[in-house]
C-alpha positions as CSV (number, residue, x, y, z in Angstrom):
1,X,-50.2,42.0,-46.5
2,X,-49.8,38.4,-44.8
3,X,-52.2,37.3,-42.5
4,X,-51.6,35.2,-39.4
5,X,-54.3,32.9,-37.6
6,X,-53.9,31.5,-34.1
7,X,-55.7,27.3,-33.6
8,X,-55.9,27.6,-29.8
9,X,-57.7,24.8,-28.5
10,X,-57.8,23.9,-24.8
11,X,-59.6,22.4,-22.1
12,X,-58.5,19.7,-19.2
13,X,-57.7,16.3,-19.0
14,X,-59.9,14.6,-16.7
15,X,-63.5,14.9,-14.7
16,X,-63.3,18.6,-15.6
17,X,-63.4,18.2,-19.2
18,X,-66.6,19.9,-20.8
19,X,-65.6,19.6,-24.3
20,X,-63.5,17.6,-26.6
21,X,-61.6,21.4,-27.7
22,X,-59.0,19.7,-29.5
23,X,-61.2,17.6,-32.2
24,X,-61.8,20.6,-33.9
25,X,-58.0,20.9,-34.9
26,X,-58.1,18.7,-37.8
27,X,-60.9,19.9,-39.4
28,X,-59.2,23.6,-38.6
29,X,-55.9,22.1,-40.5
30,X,-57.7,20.8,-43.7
31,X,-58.7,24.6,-44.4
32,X,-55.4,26.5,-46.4
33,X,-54.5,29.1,-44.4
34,X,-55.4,31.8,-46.8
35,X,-59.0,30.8,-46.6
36,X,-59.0,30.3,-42.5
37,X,-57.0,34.0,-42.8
38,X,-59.2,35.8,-45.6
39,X,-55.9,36.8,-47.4
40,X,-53.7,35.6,-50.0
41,X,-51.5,34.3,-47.7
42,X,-50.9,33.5,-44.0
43,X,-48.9,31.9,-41.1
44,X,-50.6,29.3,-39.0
45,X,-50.0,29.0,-35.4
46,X,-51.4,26.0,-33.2
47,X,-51.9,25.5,-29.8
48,X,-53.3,22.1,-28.6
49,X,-54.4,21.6,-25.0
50,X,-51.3,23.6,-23.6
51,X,-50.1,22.9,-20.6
52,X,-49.2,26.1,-18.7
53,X,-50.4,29.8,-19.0
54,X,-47.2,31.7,-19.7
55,X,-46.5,29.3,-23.2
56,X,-49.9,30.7,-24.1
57,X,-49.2,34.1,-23.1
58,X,-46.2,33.8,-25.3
59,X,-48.0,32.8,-28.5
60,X,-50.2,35.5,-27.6
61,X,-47.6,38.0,-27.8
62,X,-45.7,37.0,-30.9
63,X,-49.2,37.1,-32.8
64,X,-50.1,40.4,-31.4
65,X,-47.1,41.9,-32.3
66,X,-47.6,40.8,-36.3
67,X,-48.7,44.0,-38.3
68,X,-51.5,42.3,-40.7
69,X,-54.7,40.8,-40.1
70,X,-55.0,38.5,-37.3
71,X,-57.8,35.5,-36.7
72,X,-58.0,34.0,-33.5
73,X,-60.1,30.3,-33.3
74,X,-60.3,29.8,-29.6
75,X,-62.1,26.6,-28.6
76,X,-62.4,25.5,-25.2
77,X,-64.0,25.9,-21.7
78,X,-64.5,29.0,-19.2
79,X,-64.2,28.6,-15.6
80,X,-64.1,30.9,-12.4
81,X,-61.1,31.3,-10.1
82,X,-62.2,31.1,-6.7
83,X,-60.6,34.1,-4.6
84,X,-61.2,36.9,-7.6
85,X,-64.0,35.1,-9.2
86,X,-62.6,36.0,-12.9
87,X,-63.4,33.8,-16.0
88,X,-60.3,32.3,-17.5
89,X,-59.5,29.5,-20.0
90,X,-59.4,26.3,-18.5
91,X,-56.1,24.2,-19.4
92,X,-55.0,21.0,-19.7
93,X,-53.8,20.5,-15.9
94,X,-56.6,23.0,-15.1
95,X,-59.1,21.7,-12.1
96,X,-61.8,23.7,-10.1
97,X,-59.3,24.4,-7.3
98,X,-56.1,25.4,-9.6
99,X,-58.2,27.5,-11.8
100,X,-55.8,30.5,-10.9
101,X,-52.3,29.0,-11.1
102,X,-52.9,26.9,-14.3
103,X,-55.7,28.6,-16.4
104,X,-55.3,31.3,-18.8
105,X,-56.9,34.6,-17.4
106,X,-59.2,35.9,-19.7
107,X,-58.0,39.3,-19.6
108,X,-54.8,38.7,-20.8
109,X,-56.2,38.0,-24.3
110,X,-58.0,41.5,-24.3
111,X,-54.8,43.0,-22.6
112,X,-52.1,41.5,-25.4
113,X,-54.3,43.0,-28.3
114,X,-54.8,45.9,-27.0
115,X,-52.8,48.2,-29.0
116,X,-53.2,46.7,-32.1
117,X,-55.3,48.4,-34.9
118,X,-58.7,49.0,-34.6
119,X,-60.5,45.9,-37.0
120,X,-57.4,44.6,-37.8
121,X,-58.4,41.4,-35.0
122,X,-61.0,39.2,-35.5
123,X,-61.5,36.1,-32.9
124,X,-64.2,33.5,-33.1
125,X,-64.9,31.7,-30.2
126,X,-66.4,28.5,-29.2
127,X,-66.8,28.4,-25.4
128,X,-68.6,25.6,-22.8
129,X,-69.4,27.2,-19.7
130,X,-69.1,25.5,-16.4
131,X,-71.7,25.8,-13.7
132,X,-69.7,29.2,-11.9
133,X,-68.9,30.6,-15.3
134,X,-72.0,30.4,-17.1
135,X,-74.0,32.0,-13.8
136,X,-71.3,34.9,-13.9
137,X,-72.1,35.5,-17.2
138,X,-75.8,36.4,-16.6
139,X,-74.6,39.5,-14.8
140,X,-71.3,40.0,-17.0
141,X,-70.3,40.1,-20.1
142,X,-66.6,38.4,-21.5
143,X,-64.9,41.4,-22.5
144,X,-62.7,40.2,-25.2
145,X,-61.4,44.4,-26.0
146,X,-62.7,47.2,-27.3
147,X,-61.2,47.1,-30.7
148,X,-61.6,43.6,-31.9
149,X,-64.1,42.0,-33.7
150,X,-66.2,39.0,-31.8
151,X,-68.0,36.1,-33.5
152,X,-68.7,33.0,-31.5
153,X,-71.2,31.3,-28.8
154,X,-70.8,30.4,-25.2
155,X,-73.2,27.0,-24.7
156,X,-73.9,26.2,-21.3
157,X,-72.8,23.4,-18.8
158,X,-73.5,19.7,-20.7
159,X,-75.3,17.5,-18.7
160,X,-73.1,15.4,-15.9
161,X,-70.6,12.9,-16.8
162,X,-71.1,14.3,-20.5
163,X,-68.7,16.0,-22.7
164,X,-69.5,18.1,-25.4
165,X,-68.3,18.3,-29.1
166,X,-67.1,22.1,-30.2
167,X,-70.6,21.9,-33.0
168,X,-70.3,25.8,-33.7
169,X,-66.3,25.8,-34.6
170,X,-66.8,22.5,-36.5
171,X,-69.0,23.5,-38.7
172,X,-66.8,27.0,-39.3
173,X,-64.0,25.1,-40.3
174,X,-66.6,22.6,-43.1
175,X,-68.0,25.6,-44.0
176,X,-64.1,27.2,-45.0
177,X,-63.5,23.7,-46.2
178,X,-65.0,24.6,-49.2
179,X,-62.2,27.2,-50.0
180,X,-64.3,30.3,-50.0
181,X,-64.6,32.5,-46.9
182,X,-67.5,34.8,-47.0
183,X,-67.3,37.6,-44.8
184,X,-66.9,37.0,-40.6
185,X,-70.8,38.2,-40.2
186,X,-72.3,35.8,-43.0
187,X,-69.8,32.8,-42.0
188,X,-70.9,33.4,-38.6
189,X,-74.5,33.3,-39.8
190,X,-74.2,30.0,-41.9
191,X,-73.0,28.3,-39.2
192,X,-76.3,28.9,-36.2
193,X,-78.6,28.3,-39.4
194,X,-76.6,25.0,-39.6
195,X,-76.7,24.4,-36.1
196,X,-80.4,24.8,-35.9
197,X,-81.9,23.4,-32.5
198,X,-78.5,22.7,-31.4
199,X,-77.8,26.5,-30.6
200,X,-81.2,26.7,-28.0
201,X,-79.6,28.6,-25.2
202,X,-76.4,29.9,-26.1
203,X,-75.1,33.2,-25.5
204,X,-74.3,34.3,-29.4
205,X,-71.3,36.4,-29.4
206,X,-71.7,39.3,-32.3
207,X,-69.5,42.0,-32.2
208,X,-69.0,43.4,-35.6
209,X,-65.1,44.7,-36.7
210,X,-64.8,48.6,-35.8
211,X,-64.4,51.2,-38.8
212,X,-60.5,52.0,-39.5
213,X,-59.4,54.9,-39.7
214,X,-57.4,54.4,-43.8
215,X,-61.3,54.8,-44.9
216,X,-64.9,54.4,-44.5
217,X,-66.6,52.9,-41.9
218,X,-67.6,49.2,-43.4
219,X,-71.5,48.8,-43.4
220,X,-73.4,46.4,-41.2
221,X,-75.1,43.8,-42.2
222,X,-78.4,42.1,-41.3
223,X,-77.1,39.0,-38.7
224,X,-79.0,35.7,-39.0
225,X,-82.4,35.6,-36.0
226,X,-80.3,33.5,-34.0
227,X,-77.2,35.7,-33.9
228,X,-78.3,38.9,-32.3
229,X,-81.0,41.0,-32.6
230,X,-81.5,43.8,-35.7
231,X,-80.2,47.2,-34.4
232,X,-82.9,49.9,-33.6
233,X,-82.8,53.4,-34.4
234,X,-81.8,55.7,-31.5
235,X,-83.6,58.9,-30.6
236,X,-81.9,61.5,-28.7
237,X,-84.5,62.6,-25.6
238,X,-85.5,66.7,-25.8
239,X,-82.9,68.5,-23.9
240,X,-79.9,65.6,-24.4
241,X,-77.3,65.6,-26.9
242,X,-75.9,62.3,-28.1
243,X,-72.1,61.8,-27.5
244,X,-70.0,61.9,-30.6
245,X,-68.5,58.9,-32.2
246,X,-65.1,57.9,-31.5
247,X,-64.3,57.6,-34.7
248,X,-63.9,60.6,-37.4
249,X,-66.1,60.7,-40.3
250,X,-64.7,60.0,-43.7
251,X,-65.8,61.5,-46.4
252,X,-68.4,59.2,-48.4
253,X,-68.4,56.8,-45.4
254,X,-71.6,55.7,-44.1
255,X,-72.4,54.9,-40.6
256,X,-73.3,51.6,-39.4
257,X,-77.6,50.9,-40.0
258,X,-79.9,47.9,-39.3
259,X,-80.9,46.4,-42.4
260,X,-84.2,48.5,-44.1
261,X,-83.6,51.7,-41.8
262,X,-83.5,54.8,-43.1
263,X,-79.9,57.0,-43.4
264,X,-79.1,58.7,-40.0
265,X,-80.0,62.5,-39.9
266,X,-77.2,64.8,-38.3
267,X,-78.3,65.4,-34.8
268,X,-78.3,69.0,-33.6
269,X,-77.5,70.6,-30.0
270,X,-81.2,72.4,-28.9
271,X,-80.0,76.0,-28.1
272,X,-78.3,76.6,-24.4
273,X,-76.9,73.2,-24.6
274,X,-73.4,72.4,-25.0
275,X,-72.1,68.8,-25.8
276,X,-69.3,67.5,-23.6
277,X,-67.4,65.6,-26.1
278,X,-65.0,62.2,-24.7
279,X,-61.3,63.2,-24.7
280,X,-60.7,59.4,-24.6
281,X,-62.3,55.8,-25.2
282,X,-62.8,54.2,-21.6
283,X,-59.8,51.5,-21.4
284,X,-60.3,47.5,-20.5
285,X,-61.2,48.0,-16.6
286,X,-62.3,50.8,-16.4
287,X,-65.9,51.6,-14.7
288,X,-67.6,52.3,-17.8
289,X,-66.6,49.8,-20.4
290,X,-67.5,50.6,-24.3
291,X,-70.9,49.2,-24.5
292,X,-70.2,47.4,-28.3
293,X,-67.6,45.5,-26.1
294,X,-68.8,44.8,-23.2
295,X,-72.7,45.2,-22.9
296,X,-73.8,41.5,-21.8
297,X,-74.4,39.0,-24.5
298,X,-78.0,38.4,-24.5
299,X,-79.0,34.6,-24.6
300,X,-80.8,34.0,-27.8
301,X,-82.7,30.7,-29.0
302,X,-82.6,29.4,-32.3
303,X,-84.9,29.8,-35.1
304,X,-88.4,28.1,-34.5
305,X,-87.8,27.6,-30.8
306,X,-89.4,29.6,-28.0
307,X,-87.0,31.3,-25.8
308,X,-86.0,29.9,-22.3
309,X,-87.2,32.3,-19.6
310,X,-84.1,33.3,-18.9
311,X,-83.0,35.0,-21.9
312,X,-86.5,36.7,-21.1
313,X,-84.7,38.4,-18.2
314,X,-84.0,41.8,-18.2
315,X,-80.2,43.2,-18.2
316,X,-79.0,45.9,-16.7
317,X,-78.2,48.8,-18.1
318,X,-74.6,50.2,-18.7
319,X,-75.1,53.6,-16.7
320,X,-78.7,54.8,-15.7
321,X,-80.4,57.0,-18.2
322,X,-79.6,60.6,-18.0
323,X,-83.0,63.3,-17.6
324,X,-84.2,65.3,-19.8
325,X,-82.1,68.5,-20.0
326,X,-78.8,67.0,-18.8
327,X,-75.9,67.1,-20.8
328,X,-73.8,63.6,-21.2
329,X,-71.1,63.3,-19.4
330,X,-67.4,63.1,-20.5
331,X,-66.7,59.8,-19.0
332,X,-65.8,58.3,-22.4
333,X,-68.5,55.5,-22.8
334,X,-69.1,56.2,-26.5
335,X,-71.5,54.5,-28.5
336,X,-71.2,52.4,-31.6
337,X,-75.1,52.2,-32.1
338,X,-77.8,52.1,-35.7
339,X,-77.5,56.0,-36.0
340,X,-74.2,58.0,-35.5
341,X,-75.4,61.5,-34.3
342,X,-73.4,64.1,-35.5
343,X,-72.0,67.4,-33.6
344,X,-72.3,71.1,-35.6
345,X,-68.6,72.1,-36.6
346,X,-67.4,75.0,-34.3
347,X,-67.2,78.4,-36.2
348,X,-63.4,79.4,-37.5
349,X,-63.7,82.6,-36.5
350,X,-64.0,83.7,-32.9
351,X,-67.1,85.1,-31.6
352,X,-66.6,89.0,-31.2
353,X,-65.4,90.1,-28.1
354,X,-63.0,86.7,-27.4
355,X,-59.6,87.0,-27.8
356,X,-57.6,83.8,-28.2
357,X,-54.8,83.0,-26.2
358,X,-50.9,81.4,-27.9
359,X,-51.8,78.0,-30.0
360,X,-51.2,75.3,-27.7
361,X,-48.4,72.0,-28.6
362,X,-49.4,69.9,-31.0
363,X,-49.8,66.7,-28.3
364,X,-52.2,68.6,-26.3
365,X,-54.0,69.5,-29.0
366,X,-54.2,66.0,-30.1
367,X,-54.9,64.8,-26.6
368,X,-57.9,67.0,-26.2
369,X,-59.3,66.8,-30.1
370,X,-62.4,63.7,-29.9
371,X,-62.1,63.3,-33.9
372,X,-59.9,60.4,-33.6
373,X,-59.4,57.8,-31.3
374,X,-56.0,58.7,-29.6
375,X,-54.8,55.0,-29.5
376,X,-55.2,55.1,-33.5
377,X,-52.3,57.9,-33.2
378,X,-50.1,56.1,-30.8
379,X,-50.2,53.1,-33.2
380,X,-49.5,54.6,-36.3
381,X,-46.4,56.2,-34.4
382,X,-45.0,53.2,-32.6
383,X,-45.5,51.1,-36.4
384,X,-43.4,53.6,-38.2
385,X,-40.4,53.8,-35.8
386,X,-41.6,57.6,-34.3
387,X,-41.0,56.5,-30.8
388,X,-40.7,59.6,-29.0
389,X,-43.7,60.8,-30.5
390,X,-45.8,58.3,-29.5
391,X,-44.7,58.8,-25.5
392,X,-45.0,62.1,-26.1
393,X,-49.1,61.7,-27.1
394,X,-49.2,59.1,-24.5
395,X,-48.2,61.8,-21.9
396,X,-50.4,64.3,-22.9
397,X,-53.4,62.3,-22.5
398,X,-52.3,60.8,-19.4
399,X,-52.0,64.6,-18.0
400,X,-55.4,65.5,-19.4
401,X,-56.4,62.7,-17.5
402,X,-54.9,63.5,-14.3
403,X,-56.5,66.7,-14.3
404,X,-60.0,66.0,-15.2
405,X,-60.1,62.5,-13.3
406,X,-57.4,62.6,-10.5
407,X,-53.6,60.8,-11.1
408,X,-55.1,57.6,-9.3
409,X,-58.3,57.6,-11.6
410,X,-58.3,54.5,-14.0
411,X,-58.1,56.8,-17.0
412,X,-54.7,58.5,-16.1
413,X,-53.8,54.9,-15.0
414,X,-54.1,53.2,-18.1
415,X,-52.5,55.9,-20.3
416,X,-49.6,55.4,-17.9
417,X,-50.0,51.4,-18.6
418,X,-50.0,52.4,-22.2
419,X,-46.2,54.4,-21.8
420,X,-45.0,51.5,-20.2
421,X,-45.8,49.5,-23.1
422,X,-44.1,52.3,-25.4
423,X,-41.1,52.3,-23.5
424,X,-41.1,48.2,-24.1
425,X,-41.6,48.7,-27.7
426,X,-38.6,51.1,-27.4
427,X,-36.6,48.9,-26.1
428,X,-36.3,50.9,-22.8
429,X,-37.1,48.1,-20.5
430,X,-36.1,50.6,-17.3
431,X,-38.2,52.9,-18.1
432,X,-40.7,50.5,-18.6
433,X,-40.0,49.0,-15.4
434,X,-40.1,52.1,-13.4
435,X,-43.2,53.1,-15.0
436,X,-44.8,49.8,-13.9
437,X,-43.8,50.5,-10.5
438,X,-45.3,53.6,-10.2
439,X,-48.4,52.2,-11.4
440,X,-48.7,49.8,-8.9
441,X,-47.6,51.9,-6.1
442,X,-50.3,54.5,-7.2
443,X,-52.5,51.8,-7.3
444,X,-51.8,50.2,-3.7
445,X,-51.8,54.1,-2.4
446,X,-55.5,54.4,-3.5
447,X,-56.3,51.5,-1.5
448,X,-56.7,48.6,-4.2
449,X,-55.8,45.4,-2.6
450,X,-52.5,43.6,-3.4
451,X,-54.0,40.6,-5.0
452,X,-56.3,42.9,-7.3
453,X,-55.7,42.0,-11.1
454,X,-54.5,45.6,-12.1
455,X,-52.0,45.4,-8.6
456,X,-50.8,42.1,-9.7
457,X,-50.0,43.0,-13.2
458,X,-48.7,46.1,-12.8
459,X,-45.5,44.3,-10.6
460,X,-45.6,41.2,-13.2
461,X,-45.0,43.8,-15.9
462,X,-42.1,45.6,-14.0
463,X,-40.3,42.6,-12.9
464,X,-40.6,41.5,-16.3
465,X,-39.1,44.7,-17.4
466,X,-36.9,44.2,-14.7
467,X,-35.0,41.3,-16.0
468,X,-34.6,42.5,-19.6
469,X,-32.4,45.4,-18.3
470,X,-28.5,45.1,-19.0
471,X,-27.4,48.2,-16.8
472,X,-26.5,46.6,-14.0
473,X,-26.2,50.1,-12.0
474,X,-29.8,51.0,-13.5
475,X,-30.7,46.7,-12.4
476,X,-29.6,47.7,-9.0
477,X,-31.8,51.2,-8.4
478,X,-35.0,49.8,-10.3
479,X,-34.3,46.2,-7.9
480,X,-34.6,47.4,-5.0
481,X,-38.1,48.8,-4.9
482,X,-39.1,46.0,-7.2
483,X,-38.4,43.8,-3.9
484,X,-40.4,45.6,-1.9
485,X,-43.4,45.3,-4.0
486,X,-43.0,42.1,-4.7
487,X,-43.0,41.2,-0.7
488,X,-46.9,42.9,-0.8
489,X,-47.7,41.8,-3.7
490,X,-46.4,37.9,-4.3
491,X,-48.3,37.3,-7.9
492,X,-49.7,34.0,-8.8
493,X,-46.1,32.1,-9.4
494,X,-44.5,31.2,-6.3
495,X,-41.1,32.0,-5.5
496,X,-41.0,35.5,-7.3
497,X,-39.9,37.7,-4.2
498,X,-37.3,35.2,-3.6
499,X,-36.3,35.5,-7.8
500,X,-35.6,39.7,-7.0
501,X,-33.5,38.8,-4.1
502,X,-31.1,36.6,-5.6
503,X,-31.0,38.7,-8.7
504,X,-30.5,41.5,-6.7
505,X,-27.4,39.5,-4.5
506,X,-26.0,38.6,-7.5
507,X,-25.7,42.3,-8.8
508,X,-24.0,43.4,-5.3
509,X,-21.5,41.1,-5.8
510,X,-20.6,41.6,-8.9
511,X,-17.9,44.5,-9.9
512,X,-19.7,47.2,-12.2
């Protein structure tokens, strides 16, 4: 299957500019797109120093929406917006006070590939940091989604009135020049051994692709000293039992190891304790994001060099550590760590004395059933045409959620998020749209502010939707509570609430 491979390259014109992003394109260009791609053949896509966020966000979507392997080379600068204090992707017009109108928010790369396949998106980043940026991320990490794979660096601030050459990305692209591409991890690898001293205090971005579900679980491989870390076998304490994996095990599959370890026993449940298996993986957002994703990138000094002191600081942990005795909890923070602990099977026939009740539908069976990641099922429906089914999964999870969370909990939320984006795959843009507005009205109900990122997408979305639908009666109903969002919750791009009214005038006086 084709590949496709996305050159973005991006940071202002001006006093703001960190780095010379676009030099790196022409280096990027001399390597055939098979070889940038690691298939037989691809599609190139470029994007140099663009302008305005919404022609990003439209390259963003035509390349998330491509079925094979995707590579993403993102080159550029992170800054802060002032009010929300988010990272996004400086642009060309891009200045410290415009950050929000003419940047890129961060999160809508992690939300555009969201629902592709698990390891089918690889992006490989080369990031300068601004002063704001680079002190968020001691304290957060940039969550690029749960189910791509991350290779890349963030370097600090350069010093004043310096601006800085993308070293890491350039020396990807002469390393592909050759016309072999090894594997993301070694290729990532070669290039801090390259790099040397000129890698001494970068966060190193190593985020290794997740199993699919077609087959095994692909082994992982020893990173270079200055990537990351090696992995360290995990013990389970006496009296916890290790969550289960969010993937299912294949048959002959191994699970991911540090390099020399020894294979990972099965883990057993110590009698009188039962696990509490995930129903779902957390989504983007949530308050417990997957910690392979999202745990902070730990600053790490090259080979030779002696660490600065403060990638000798501690991080904080992703929830606090659970006693002895407890049982995890089902808030869905599963682990991808060195050893995959494994749950005994339940018995197939009922204990005596327990009568079992009528087989329940096949979607809430499937909503409830932790063997599979549930997004893996909505995907493979939605890519071979089975619409209906894949809303109907959707809405099983989301009413799983609702009762074990509350309808205004973030995991119900985003499994409505994720019907709305069925119902635009569909081709249903009202439904879409209404489904959006109900999200953000759930949202405002539970008290989130109107300028809250999951507030202010939720009525981008549905206006959005809202102009994609022909049914001028169905234009009409869906309009006007669309306006009177819109009047609490005004977006980023000016003149939107006045956009609804005059669509909406329009409509009332045309005939139907």
């Amino acid at each position: 299957m084709p590949g496709t491979v996305l050159l973005l390259a991006a940071s202002p014109v001006g006093k703001s500019r960190l780095v010379d992003a676009a030099s790196v394109l022409p280096v990027l260009a001399a390597v055939p797109p098979a070889v940038l791609s690691g298939t037989e053949t691809a599609n190139v896509v470029e994007l140099a120093d663009p302008l305005e966020p919404q022609a990003v966000l439209t390259r963003l979507r035509a390349v998330a929406a491509t079925p094979g392997p995707l590579t993403v080379f993102v080159t550029g600068q992170l800054a802060l917006d002032r009010r929300q204090h988010l990272p996004h992707l400086a642009l060309a017009r891009t200045t410290p006070a415009t950050v929000r109108y003419t940047a890129l928010p961060w999160q809508w790369i992690r939300e555009e590939f969201r629902l592709r396949s698990p390891g089918s998106t690889t992006l490989v980043l080369d990031l300068h940091a601004d002063g704001d940026s680079w002190g968020w991320l001691r304290t957060h990490a940039l969550d690029c989604g749960r189910n791509n794979a991350v290779f890349g660096r963030i370097a600090p601030p350069p010093s004043r009135r310096t601006v800085a050459a993308p070293a890491y990305m350039k020396t990807i692209a002469t390393i592909l020049r050759s016309g072999w591409r090894p594997p993301v991890e070694q290729l990532h690898q070669q290039a801090f051994t390259r790099l040397g001293p000129d890698a001494y205090g970068d966060v190193v971005l190593t985020v290794p692709p997740l199993p699919t579900p077609a087959g095994p679980a692909p082994g992982y491989q020893t990173p270079h000293p200055a990537a990351t870390a090696p992995a360290q076998p995990m013990t389970a304490p006496a009296g916890v039992v290790p969550e289960p994996s969010s993937w299912p095990e294949q048959p002959g599959s191994q699970a991911p190891h540090p390099a020399a370890a020894a294979p990972a026993q099965p883990v057993t449940a110590p009698a009188g304790v039962v696990p509490e298996p995930s129903s779902w993986p957390e989504q983007p957002g949530s308050q417990a994001p997957h910690p392979a994703v999202a745990a902070p990138a730990q600053p790490v000094a090259a080979p030779g060099l002696p660490p600065r002191p403060e990638q000798l600081r501690p991080q904080a942990p992703d929830r606090a550590p659970q006693p002895a005795g407890a049982v995890p909890s089902s808030s869905g923070d599963l682990q991808r760590s060195g050893v995959y602990g494994t749950v005994p099977p339940m018995p197939v026939a009922p204990p005596v004395g327990v009568v079992l009740g009528p087989p329940r539908p096949q979607a809430e069976v499937a909503a409830s059933s932790p063997a599979q990641d549930p997004h893996v099922q909505v995907t493979v429906a939605v890519q071979a045409g089975r619409h209906q089914e894949a809303d109907t999964l959707a809405a099983a999870h989301e009413q799983t959620a609702a009762r074990a969370h509350g309808p205004a909990s973030e995991q119900a939320l985003h499994w409505s998020e994720v019907r709305a984006d069925l119902a635009m795959f569909a081709r249903d843009s009202a439904r879409s749209c209404r489904i959006w507005l109900t999200v953000a009205e759930t949202r405002l109900a539970a008290g989130q502010a109107p300028d809250s990122p999951g507030v202010e997408k939720a009525v981008d979305r549905a206006h959005h939707q809202w102009g994609q639908v022909r049914d001028k009666s169905r234009a009409q109903e869906l309009g006007a509570p669309l306006a009177q969002l819109r009047a609490r919750v005004p977006g980023r791009r000016p003149g939107a609430l006045e956009n609804v009214r005059k669509q909406l005038r329009e409509l009332q006086a045309t005939p139907f």
